[in-house]
VOPAGU-2260 file (C-alpha; in pm, 1 decimal, decimal comma):
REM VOPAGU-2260
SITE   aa  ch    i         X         Y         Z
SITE  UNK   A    0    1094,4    3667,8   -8224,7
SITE  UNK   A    1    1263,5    3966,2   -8419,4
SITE  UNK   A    2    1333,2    4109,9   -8090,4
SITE  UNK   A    3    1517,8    3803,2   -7956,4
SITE  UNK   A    4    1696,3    3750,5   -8249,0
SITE  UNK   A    5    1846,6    4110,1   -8263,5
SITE  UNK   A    6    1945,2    4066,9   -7926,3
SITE  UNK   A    7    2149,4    3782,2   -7943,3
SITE  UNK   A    8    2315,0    3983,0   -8260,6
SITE  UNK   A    9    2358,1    4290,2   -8025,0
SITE  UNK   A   10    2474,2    4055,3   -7727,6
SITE  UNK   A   11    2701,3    3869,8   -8028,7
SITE  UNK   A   12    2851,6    4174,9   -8174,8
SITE  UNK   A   13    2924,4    4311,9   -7792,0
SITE  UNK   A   14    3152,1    4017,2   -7751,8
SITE  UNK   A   15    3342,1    4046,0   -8107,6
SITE  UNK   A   16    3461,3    4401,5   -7953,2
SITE  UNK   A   17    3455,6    4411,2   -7553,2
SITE  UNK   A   18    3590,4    4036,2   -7510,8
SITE  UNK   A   19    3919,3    4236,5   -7473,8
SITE  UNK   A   20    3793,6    4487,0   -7230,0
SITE  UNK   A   21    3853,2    4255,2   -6937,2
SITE  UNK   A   22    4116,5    4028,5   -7090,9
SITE  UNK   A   23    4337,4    4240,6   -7270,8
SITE  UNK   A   24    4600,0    4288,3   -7028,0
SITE  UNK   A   25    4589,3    3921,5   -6886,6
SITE  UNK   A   26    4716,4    3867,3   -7250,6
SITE  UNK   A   27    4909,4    4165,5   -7342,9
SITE  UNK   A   28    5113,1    4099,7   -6999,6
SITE  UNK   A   29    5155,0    3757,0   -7128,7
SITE  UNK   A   30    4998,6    3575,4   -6842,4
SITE  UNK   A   31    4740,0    3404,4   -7043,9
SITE  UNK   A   32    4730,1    3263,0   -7369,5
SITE  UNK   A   33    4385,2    3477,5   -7574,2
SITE  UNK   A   34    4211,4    3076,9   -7558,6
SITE  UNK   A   35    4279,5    3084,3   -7193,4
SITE  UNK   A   36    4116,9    3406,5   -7103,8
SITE  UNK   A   37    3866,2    3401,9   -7286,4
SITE  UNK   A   38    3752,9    3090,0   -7079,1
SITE  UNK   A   39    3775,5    3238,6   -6758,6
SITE  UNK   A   40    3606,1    3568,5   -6919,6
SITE  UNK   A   41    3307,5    3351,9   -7049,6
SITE  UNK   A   42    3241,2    3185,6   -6668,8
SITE  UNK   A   43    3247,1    3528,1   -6510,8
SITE  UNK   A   44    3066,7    3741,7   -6742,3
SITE  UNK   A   45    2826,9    3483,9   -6701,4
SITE  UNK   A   46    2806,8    3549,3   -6305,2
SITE  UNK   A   47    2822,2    3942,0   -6326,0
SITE  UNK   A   48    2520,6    3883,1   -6593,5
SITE  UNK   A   49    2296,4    3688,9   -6347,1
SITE  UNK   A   50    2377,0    3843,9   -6067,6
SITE  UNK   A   51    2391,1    4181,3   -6115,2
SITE  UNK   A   52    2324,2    4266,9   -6472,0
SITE  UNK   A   53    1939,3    4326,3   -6369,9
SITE  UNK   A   54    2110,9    4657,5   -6207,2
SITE  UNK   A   55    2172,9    4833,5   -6529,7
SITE  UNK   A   56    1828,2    4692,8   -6727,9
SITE  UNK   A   57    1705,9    4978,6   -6960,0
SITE  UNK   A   58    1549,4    4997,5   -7299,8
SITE  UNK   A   59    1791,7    5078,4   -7566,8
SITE  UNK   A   60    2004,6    5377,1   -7683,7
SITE  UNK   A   61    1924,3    5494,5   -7313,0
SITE  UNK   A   62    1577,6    5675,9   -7373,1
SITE  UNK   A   63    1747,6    5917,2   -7561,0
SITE  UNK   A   64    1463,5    5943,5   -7863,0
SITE  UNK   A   65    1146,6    5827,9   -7926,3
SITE  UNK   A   66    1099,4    5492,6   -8056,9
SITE  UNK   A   67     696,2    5478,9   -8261,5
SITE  UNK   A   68     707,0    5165,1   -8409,1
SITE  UNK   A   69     857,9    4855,4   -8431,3
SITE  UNK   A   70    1033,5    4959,9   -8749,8
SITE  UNK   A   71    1245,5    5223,5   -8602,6
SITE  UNK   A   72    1406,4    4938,3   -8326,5
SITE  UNK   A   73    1457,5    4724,5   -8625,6
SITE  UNK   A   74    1678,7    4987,9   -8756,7
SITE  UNK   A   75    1830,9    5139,1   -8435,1
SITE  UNK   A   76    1938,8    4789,6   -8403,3
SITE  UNK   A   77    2073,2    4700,8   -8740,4
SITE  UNK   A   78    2239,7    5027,0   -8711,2
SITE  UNK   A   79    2421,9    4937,6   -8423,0
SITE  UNK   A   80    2526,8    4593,7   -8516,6
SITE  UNK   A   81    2682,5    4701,6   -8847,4
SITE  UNK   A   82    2923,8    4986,9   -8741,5
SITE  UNK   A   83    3001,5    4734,8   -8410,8
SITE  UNK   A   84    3084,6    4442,0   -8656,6
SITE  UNK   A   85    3266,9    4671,4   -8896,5
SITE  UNK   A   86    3493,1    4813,3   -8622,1
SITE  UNK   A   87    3550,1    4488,6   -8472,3
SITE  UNK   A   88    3698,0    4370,1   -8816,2
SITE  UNK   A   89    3896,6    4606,6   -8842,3
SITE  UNK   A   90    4009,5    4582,2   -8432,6
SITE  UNK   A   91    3895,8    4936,8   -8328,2
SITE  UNK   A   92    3760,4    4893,7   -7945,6
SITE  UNK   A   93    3451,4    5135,5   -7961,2
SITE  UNK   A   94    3142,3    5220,5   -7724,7
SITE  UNK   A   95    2843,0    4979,6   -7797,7
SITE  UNK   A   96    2689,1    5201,8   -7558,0
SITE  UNK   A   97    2756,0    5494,1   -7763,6
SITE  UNK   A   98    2678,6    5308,7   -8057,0
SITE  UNK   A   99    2309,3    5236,8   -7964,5
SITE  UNK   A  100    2295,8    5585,1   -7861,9
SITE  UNK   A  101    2383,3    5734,2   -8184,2
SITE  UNK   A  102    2138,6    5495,7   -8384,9
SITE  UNK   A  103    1832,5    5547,0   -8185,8
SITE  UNK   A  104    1939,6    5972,2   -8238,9
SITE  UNK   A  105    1920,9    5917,4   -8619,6
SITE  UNK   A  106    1586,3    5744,6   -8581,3
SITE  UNK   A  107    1482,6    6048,5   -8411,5
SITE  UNK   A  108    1619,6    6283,2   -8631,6
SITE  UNK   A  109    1423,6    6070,3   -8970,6
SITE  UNK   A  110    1129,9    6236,4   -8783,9
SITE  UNK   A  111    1260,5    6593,4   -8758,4
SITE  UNK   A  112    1273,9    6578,0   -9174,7
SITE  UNK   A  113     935,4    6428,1   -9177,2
SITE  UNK   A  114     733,6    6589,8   -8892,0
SITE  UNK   A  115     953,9    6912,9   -8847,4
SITE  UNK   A  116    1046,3    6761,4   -8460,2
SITE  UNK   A  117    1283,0    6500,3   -8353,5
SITE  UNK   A  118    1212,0    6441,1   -7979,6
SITE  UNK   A  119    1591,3    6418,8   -7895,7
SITE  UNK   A  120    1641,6    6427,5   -7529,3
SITE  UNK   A  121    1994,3    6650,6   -7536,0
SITE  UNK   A  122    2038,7    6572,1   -7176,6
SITE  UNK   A  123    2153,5    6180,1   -7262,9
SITE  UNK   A  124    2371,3    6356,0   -7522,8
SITE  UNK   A  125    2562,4    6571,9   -7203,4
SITE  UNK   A  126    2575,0    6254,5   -7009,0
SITE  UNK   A  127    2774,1    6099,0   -7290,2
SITE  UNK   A  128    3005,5    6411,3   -7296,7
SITE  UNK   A  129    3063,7    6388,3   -6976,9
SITE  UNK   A  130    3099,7    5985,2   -6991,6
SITE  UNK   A  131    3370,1    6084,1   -7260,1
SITE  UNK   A  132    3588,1    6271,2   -6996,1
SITE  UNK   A  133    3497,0    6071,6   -6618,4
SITE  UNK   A  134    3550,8    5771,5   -6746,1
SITE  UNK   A  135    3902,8    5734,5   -6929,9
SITE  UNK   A  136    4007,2    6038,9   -6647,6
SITE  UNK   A  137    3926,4    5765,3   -6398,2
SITE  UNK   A  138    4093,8    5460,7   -6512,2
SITE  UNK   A  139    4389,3    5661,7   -6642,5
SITE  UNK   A  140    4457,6    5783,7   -6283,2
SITE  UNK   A  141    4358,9    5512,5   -6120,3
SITE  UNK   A  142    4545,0    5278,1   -6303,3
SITE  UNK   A  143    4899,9    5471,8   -6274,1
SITE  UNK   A  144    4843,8    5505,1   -5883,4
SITE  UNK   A  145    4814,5    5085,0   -5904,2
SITE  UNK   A  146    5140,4    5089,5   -6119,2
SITE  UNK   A  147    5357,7    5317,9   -5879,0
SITE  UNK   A  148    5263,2    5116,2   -5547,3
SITE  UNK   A  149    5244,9    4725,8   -5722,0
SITE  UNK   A  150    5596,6    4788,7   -5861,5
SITE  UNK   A  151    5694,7    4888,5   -5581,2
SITE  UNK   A  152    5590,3    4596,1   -5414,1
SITE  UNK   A  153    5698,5    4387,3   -5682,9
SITE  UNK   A  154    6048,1    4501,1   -5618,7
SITE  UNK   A  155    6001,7    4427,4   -5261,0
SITE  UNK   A  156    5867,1    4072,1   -5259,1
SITE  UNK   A  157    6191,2    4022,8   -5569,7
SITE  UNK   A  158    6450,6    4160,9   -5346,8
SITE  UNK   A  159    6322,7    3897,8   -5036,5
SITE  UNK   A  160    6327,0    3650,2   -5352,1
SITE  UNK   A  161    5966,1    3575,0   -5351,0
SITE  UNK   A  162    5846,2    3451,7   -5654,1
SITE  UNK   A  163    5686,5    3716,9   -5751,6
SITE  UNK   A  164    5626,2    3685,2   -6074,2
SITE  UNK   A  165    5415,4    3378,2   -5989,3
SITE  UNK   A  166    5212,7    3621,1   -5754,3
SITE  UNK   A  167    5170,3    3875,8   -5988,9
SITE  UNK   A  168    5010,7    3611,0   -6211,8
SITE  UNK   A  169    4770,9    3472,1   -5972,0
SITE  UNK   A  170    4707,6    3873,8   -5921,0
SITE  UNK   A  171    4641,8    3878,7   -6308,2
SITE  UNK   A  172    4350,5    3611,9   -6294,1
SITE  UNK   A  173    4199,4    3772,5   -5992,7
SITE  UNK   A  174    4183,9    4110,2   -6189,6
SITE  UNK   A  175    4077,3    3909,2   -6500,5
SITE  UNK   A  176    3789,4    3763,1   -6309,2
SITE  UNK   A  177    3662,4    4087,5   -6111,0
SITE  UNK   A  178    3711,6    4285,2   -6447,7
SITE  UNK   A  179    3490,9    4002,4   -6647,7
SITE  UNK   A  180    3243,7    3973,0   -6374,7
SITE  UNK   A  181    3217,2    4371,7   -6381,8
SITE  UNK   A  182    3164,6    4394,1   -6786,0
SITE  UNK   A  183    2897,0    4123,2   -6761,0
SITE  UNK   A  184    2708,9    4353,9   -6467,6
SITE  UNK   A  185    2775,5    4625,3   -6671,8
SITE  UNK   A  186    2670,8    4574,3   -7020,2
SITE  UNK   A  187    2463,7    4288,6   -7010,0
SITE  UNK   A  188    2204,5    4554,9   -7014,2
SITE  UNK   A  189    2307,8    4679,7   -7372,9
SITE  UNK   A  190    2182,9    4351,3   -7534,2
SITE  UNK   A  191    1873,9    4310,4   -7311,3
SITE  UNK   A  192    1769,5    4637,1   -7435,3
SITE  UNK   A  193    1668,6    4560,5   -7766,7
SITE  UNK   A  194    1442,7    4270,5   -7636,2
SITE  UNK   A  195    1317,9    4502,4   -7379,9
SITE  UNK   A  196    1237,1    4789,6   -7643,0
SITE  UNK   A  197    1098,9    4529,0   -7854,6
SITE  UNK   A  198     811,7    4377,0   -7592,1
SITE  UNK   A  199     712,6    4735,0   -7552,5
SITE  UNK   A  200     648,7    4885,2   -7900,9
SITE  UNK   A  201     450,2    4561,5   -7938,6
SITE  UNK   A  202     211,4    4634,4   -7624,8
SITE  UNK   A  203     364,2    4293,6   -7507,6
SITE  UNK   A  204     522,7    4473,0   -7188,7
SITE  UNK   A  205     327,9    4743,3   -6970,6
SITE  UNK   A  206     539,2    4868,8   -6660,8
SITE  UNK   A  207     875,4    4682,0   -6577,0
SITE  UNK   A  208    1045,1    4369,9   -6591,6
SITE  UNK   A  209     984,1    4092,3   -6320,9
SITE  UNK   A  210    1280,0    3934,5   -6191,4
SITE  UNK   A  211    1210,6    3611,2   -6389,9
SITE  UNK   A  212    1247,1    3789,9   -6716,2
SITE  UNK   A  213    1545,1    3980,1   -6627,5
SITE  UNK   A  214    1739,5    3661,1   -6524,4
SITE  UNK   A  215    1631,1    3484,6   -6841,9
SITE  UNK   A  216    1759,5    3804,7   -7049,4
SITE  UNK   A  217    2055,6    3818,0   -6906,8
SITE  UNK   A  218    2132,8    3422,8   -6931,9
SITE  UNK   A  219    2063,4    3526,1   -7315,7
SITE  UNK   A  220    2298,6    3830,8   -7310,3
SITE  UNK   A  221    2581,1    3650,3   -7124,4
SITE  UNK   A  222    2533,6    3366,1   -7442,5
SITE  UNK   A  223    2559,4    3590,7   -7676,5
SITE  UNK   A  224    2844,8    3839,8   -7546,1
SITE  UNK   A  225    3055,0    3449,4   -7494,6
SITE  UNK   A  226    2981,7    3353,3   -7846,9
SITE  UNK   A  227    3077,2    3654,1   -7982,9
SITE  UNK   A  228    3397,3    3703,1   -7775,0
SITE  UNK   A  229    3508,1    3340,8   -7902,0
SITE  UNK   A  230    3430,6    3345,7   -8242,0
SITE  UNK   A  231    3541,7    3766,7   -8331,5
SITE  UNK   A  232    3674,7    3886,0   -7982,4
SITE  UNK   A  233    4058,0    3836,3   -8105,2
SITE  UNK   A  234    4106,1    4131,6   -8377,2
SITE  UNK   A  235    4044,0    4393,9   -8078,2
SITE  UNK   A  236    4214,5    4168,9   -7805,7
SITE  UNK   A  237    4521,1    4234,7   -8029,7
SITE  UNK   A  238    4452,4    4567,7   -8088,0
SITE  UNK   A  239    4443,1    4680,0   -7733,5
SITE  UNK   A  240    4672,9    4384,9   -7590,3
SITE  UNK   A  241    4972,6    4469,3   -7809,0
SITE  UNK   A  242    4936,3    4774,0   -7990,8
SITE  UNK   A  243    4886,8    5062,2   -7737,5
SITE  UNK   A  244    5187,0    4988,4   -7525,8
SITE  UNK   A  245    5415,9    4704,3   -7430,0
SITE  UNK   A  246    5294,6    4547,4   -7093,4
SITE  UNK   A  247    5452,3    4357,7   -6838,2
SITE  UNK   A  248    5293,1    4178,0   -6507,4
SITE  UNK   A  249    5291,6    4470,5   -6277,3
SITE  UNK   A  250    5145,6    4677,9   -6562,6
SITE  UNK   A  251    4860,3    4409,8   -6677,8
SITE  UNK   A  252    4778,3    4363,2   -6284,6
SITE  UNK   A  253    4746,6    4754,8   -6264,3
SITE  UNK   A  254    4568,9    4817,1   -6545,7
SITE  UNK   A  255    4313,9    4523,2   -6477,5
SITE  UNK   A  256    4201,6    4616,3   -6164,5
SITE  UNK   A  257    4162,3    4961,9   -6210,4
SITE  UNK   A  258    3945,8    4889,2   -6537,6
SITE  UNK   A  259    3777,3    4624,5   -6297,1
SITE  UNK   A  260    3727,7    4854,3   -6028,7
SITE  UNK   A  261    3594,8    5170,2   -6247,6
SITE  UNK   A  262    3337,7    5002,9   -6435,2
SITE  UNK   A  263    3206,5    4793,9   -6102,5
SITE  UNK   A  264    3212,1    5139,3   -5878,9
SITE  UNK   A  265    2960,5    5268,5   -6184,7
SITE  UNK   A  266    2746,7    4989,4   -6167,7
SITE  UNK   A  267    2699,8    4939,5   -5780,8
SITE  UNK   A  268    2722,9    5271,5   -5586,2
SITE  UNK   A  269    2472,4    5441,9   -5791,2
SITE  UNK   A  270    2228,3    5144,3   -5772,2
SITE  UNK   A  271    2321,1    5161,2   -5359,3
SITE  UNK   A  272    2232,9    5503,8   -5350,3
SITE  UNK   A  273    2009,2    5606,2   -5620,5
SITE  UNK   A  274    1841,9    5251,9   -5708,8
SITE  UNK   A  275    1974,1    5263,4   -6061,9
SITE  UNK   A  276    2321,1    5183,3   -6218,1
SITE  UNK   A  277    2484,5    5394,8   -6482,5
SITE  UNK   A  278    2622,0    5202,9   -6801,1
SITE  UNK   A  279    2929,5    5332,1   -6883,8
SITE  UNK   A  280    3186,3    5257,5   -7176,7
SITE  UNK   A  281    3361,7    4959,4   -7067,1
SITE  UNK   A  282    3555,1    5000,5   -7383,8
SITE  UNK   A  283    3674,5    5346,1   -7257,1
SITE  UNK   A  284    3722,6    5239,1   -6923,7
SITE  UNK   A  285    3963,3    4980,4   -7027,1
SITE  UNK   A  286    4167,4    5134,5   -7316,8
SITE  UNK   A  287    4257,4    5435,9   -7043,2
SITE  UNK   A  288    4382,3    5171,6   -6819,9
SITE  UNK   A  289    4587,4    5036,3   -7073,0
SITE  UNK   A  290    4716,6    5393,7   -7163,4
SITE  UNK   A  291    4775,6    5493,2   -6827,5
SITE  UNK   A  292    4995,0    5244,0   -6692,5
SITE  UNK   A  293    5165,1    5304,5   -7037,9
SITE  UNK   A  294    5235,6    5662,1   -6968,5
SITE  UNK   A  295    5354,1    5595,0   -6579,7
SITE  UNK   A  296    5580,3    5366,6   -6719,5
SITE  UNK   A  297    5764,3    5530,7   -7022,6
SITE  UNK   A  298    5581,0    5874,7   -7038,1
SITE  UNK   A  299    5434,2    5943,1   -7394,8
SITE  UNK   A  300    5735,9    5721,8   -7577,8
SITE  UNK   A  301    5611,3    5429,9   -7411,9
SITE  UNK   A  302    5244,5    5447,6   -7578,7
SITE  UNK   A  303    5179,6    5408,5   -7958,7
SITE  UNK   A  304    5042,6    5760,3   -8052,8
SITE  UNK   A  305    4905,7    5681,0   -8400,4
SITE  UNK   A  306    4691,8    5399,9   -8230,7
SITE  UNK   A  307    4533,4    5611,6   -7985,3
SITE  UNK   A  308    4423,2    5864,5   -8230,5
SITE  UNK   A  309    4271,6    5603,8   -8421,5
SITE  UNK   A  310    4098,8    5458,5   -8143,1
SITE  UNK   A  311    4009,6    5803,5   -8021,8
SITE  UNK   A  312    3907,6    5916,0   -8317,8
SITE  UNK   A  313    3656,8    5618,4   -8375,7
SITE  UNK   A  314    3498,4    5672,7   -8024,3
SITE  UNK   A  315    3437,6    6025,9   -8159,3
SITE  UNK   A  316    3286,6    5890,6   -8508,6
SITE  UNK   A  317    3068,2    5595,9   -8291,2
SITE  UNK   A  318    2787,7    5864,4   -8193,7
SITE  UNK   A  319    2749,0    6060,4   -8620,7
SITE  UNK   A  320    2814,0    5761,7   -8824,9
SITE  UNK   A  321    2575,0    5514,6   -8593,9
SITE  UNK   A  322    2307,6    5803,2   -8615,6
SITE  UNK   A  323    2385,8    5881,9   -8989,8
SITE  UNK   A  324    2330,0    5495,2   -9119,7
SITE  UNK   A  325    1993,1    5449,6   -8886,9
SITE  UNK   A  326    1881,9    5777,2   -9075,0
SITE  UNK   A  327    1954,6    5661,5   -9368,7
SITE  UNK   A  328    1834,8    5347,3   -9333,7
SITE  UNK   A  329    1473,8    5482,5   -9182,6
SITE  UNK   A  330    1474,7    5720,9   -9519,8
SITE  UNK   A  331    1466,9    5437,3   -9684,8
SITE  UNK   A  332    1207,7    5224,7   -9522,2
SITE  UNK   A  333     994,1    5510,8   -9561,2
SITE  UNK   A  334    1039,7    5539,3   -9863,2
SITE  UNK   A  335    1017,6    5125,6   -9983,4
SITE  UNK   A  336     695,9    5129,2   -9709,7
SITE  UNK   A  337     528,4    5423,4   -9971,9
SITE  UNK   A  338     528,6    5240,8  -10252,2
């Protein structure tokens, strides 16, 4: 029951901050009113949840320490949740990815202190690194080669006076729903973690998940990502939507498919070829979109600086402050479970 509960907070608290990973620019563009897409992002990241979320199933913070006790998920989770609700007050887009990550790490490093070893697994940490770089790399580029041909062809169809503004926002809503259906395949898995940790630190689970189990986790996940993108999602819809750079329907359209496209490639051509999917940052994914198609447009005065290095700067925090609280926070349960 603790287990379920935390993941519906997880798969809540993913929704307050990475509702405006697939709608941002379907509302920064000004295509869709924030009420609007957050509809259509609810129906799809429903679908990517249930049919392809069981891709990316692992147990949370991505194996990257040991978890003893049911104790130390309990805090990995709270861990998470808090810094994700805190930044999604305040509209910072971060890595709940990362977040997890960085949580379960300070549970492992409560043991270095108290056993002299902390059982981190420093390869997850270089797959992060390198998460840091491929990802936003990808989207940037990607999403500036979209720009330069769709204008292009947005000139075209205006010069033969097709309406193509009307195109371009039918193009919007396709993007929209590929780029929701993507983030619910994607990250789905973050939520259904927690549960998954949960059943086996409790000897409930032994092996892997049936496909019953993952369908009903992921109807639970997709719940709790909708519920959290309706009632917290705007504050980082507004941050990314309007505060990184000014958008128009070419731009949105460019930046929504290549964010679409990146996080989808992740998910399904690893799983084709290696029989597992790799969860990347959605958030990262679609706040280099965003700033690409910014910088093809204008160059660096077209993109808020001060923004990005705040947002930059809090994907850089996600991993030390997540792993500093769940530290402190298993310090304490020690120390209240001693008495």
């Amino acid at each position: 029951m603790l287990g379920f509960a935390l993941m519906l907070y997880i798969a809540w608290c993913i929704g307050a901050n990475d509702a405006a990973n697939p709608t941002e620019c379907a509302v920064g563009s000004g295509a869709l009113s924030v009420k609007k897409a957050l509809i259509i992002f609810s129906i799809f990241v429903a679908l990517g949840s249930l049919m392809q979320g069981w891709m990316v199933m692992k147990t949370f913070g991505g194996g990257i320490s040991e978890m003893r006790s049911v104790y130390d998920a309990l805090i990995a989770s709270l861990a998470t949740g808090i810094w994700i609700t805190v930044a999604s007050y305040f509209g910072m887009p971060i890595s709940t990815t990362h977040s997890a990550v960085g949580a379960v790490m300070g549970v492992g490093l409560s043991y270095l202190l108290r056993y002299g070893y902390a059982n981190i697994r420093y390869e997850v940490i270089s797959r992060i690194v390198i998460s840091w770089i491929t990802s936003p790399i990808s989207s940037i580029i990607l999403s500036a080669a979209l720009y330069i041909v769709l204008n292009k062809i947005y000139y075209k169809l205006s010069s033969m006076r097709i309406p193509a503004d009307k195109l371009f926002r039918y193009l919007m809503i396709c993007g929209l729903i590929f780029s929701a259906y993507s983030f619910g395949a994607n990250d789905v898995s973050n939520a259904t973690g927690v549960y998954v940790t949960f059943l086996r630190l409790s000897g409930a689970l032994v092996g892997g998940i049936d496909m019953a189990t993952a369908l009903m986790l992921a109807s639970v996940g997709a719940f709790g990502i909708i519920l959290g993108g309706f009632t917290a999602g705007h504050r980082v819809i507004a941050t990314v939507a309007f505060k990184i750079t000014r958008m128009d329907l070419v731009s949105g359209v460019a930046g929504e498919f290549a964010n679409a496209l990146v996080v989808w490639l992740f998910t399904t051509l690893p799983y084709i070829l290696f029989g597992y999917g790799i969860p990347i940052s959605t958030t990262h994914s679609s706040v280099s979109a965003v700033i690409g198609v910014g910088l093809v447009r204008g160059g660096l005065r077209a993109v808020d600086k001060s923004v990005i290095l705040r947002i930059i700067s809090s994907w850089l925090l996600t991993v030390p402050l997540t792993a500093g609280l769940a530290l402190s926070l298993r310090i304490l349960t020690q120390i209240i479970l001693s008495v």
